[in-house]
C-alpha positions as CSV (number, residue, x, y, z in Angstrom):
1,X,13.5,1.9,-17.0
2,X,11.8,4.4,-14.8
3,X,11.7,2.8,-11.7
4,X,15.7,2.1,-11.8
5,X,16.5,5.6,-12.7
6,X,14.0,6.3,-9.7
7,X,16.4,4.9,-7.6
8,X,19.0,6.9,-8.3
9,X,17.0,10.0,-9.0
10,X,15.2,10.9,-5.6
11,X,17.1,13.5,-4.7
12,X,16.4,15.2,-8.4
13,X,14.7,18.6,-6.7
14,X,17.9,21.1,-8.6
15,X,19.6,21.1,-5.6
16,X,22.8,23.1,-5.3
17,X,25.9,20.6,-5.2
18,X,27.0,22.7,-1.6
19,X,24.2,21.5,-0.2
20,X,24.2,17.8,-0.8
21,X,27.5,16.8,1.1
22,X,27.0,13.2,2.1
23,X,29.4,12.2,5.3
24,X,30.9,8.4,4.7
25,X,29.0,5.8,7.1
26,X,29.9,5.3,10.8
27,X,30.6,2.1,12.5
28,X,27.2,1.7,13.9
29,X,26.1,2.3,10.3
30,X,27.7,-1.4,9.0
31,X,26.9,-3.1,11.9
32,X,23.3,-2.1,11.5
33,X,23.4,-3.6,8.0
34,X,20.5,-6.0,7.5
35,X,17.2,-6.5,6.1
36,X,14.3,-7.5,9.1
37,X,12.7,-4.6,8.5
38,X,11.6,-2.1,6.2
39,X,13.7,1.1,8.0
40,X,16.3,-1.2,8.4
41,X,16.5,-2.1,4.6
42,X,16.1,1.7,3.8
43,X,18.9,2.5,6.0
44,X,21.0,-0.3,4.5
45,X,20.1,1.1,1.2
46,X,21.2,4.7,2.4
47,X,24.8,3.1,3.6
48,X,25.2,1.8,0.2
49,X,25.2,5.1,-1.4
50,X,27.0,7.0,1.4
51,X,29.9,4.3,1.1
52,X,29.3,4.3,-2.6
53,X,29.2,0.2,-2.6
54,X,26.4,-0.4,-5.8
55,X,26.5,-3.6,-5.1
56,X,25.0,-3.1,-1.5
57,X,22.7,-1.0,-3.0
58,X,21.6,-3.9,-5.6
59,X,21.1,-6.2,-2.6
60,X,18.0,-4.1,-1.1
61,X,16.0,-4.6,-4.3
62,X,13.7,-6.7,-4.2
63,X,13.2,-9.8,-6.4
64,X,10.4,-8.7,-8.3
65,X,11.9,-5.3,-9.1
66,X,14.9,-7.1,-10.3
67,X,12.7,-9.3,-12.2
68,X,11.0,-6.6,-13.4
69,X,14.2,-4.6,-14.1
70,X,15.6,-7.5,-16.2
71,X,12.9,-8.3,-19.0
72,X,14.4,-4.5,-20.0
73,X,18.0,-5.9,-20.0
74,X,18.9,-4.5,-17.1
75,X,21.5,-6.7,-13.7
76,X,23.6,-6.0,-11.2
77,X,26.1,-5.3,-13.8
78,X,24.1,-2.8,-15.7
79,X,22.6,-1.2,-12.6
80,X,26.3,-0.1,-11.6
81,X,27.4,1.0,-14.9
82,X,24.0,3.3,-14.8
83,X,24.9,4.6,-11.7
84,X,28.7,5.3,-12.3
85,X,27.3,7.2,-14.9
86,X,24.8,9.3,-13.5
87,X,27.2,10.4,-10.5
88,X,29.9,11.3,-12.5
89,X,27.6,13.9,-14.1
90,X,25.5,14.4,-11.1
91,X,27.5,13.4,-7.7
92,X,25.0,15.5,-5.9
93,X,22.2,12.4,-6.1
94,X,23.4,11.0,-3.2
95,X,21.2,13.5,-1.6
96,X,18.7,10.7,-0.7
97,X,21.6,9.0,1.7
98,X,20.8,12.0,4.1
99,X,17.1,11.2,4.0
100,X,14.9,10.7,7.3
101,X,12.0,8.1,7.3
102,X,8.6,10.3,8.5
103,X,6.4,7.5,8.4
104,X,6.0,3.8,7.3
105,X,2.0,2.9,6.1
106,X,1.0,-0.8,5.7
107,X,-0.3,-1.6,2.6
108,X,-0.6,-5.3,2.8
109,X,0.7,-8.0,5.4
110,X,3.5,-8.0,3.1
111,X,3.7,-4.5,1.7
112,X,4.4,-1.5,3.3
113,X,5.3,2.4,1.8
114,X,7.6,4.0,3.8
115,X,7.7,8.3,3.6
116,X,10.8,9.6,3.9
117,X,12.4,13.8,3.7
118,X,15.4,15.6,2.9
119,X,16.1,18.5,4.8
120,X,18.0,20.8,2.8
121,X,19.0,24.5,3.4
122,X,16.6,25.4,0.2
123,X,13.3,23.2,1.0
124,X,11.9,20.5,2.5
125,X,11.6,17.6,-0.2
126,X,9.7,14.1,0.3
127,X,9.6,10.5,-1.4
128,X,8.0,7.4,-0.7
129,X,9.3,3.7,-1.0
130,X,7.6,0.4,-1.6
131,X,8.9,-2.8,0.5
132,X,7.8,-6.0,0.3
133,X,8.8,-9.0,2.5
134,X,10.2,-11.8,0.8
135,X,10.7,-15.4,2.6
136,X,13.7,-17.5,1.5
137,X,15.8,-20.3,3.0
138,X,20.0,-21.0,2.2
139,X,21.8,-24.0,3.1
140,X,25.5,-23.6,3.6
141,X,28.2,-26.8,3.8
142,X,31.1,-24.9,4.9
143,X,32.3,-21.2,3.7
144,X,29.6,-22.1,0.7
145,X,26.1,-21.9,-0.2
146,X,25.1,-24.5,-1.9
147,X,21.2,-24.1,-1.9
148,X,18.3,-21.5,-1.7
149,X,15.5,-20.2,-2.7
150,X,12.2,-17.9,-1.9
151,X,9.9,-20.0,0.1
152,X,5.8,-19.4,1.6
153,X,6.9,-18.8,5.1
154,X,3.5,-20.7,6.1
155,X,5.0,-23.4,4.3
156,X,8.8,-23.7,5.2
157,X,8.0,-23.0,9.0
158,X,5.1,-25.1,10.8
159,X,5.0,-25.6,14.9
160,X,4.0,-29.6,16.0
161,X,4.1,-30.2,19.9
162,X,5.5,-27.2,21.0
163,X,8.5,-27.6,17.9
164,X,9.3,-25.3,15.2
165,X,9.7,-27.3,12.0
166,X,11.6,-26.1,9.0
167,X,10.9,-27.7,5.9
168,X,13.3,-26.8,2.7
169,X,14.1,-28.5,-0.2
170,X,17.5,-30.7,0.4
171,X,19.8,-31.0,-2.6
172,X,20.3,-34.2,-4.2
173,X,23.8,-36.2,-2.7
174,X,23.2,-34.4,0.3
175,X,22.3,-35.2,3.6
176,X,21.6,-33.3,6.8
177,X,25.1,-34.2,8.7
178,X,26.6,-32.6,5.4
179,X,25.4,-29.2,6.3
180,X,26.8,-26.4,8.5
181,X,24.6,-23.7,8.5
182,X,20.4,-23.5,7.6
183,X,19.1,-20.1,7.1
184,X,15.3,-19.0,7.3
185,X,14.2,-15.6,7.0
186,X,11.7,-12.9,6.2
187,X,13.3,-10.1,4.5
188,X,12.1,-6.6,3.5
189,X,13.2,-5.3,0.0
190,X,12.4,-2.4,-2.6
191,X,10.1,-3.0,-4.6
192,X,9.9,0.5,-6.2
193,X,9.2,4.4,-5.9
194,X,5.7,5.7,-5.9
195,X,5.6,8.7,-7.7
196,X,3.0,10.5,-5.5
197,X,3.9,9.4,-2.1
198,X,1.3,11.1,-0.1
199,X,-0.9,8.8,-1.1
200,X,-0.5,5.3,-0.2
């Protein structure tokens, strides 16, 4: 599937393996972790290959993509056999871990394509990456999850009289003093790689 080999194949420019030396991530890196906004999922996404954690990596695709990814038979599973692969042949493809986001352009409310470069000592290389925002909820009783789902924010989360309401659907046999936690969120995930980022 070319936009799964994509992912792994950004930094494909026949760079020298000297050059692509990717340092592990920091502590700031994992505590940064997270998924509010487009950079922020890019950067999560760059941890994932720096630390060399696929499954981290799987977690900043979007639904869609993996949707898309799977009518060709390919999952989580798959994705990090793929990848185990291709950087046992070609360790320097981690290159795009060391990438620096030039510019993020809205596309939609939604969607946005975020520009990003490699600086190497050879030349200057760029690629482009399409987020979209995703709205889900989780329910949690406990240390488990027991519900969730994608949601239309506009109709999970409503204000009446100066109140936020959140409306998800409850599971059947439980009841609200059952629960421990209720997440509601707008994520941003990949959705895929543009092949001619300059233009949006």
């Amino acid at each position: 599937m070319r936009g799964l080999a994509y992912v792994l194949l950004l930094a494909l420019w026949g760079l020298f393996l000297t050059s692509c030396w990717v340092a592990q991530p920091k502590p700031e890196d994992w505590l940064s972790v997270g998924f509010r906004s487009p950079e922020q999922t890019f950067r999560t996404f760059q941890t994932g290959l720096r630390a060399g954690l696929p499954d981290l990596e799987y977690r900043c695709l979007g639904a869609d993509f993996k949707r898309r990814a799977a009518e060709e038979g390919f999952s989580q599973l798959g994705y990090r056999e793929f990848r185990r692969e291709l950087f046992l042949s070609q360790p320097w493809l981690k290159l795009a871990a060391r990438a620096e986001i030039k510019e993020v352009v809205a596309l939609s409310d939604d969607r946005v394509r975020l520009l990003a470069e490699v600086d190497t000592w050879l030349r200057d290389e760029s690629f482009a990456v399409d987020l979209v925002r995703e709205d889900y909820y989780e329910l949690w009783v406990g240390e488990k999850r027991v519900a969730d789902g994608n949601a239309i924010w506009e109709e999970m989360v409503s204000a009446r009289d100066d109140e936020l309401q959140v409306r998800v659907p409850l599971s059947a046999g439980l009841g609200p003093g059952d629960l421990g936690e209720l997440r509601a969120g707008r994520e941003w995930k990949i959705d895929g790689f543009p092949i001619t980022p300059a233009d949006p």
